[in-house]
Every structure is written in C-alpha cells, then in structure tokens.
C-alpha positions in Angstrom: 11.6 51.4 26.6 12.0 51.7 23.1 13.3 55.2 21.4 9.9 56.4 19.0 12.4 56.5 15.6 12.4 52.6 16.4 8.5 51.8 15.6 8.8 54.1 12.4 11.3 51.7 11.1 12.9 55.1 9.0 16.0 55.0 10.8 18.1 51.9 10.1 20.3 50.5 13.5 17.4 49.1 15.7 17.5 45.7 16.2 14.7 42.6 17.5 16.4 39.5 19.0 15.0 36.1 19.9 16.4 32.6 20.6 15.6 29.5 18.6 16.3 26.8 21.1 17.1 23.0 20.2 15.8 19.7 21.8 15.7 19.4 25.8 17.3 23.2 25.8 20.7 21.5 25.4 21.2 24.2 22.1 20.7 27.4 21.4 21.2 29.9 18.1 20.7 33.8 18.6 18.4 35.4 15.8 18.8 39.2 15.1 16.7 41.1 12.2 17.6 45.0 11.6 14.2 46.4 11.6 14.8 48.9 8.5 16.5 46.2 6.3 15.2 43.5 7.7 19.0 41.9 7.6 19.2 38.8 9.5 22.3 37.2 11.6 22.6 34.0 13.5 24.6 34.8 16.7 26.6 31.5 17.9 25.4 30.6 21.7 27.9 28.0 23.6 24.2 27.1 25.6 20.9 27.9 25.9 21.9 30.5 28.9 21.2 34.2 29.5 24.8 34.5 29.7 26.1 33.0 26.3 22.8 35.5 25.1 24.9 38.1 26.4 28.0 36.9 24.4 26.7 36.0 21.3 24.4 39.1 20.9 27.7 41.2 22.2 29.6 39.4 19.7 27.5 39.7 16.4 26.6 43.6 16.8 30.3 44.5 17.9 31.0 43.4 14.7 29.2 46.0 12.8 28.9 49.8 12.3 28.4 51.0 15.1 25.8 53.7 12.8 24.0 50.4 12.3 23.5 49.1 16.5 21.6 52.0 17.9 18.8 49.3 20.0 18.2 45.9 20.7 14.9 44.8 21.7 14.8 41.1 22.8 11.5 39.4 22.1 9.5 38.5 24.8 10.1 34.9 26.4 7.3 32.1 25.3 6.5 29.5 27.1 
C-alpha cells in the first residue's frame, strides 16, 4: 500500500524501482526515479536475483538523506 502524499508527488522521498535485465538474465542494473524530482540512480546488482535487488536497492537509498527515502514502490514484474 502506498502512503496518499505518494500519488500527489508534493512531498519529495518516495521512490519507483524497476530492473533492466541483460541477455539470457545473466545481468541486471537496478533503476530508481524520485517521484518529486524525478532524480534517477542506477543501483549495481551482482545478478539478476531478488536478493542482490535487495542489496543494491539497500545500498543506493542508504546512501542518501534519509528526508529523501520515505517509500519504495517496485514496479510490477513483466513478462
């Protein structure tokens, strides 16, 4: 469940996340965009795992504001 502030996009902090995968699923690169801002960073993923998600997601916000990493809201899977 998303907090209501997060589809106003007023309040800067609440983040979307989604994978870009490479060739065969053998690679992986973790895409964030601030919903306010629209600031975008590339999380580093060892795989193309749930776990190194975890890590690189974990990773990238711990190393901001923590004003600025309220939500994450991770982008439905596609097939």
């Amino acid at each position: 469940m998303r907090p209501p502030e997060v589809g106003d996009r007023i309040m800067p902090g609440h983040w979307k996340g989604d994978f870009i995968k490479g060739a065969g699923n053998t690679s992986s690169v973790g895409v964030l965009v601030e919903r306010t801002s629209r600031l975008v960073l590339l999380a580093r993923m060892e795989d193309a795992t749930a776990a190194s998600a975890l890590a690189g997601f974990t990773a990238k916000l711990n190393a901001i504001s923590a004003p600025l990493r309220q939500s994450l809201t991770m982008t439905k899977a596609r097939k």
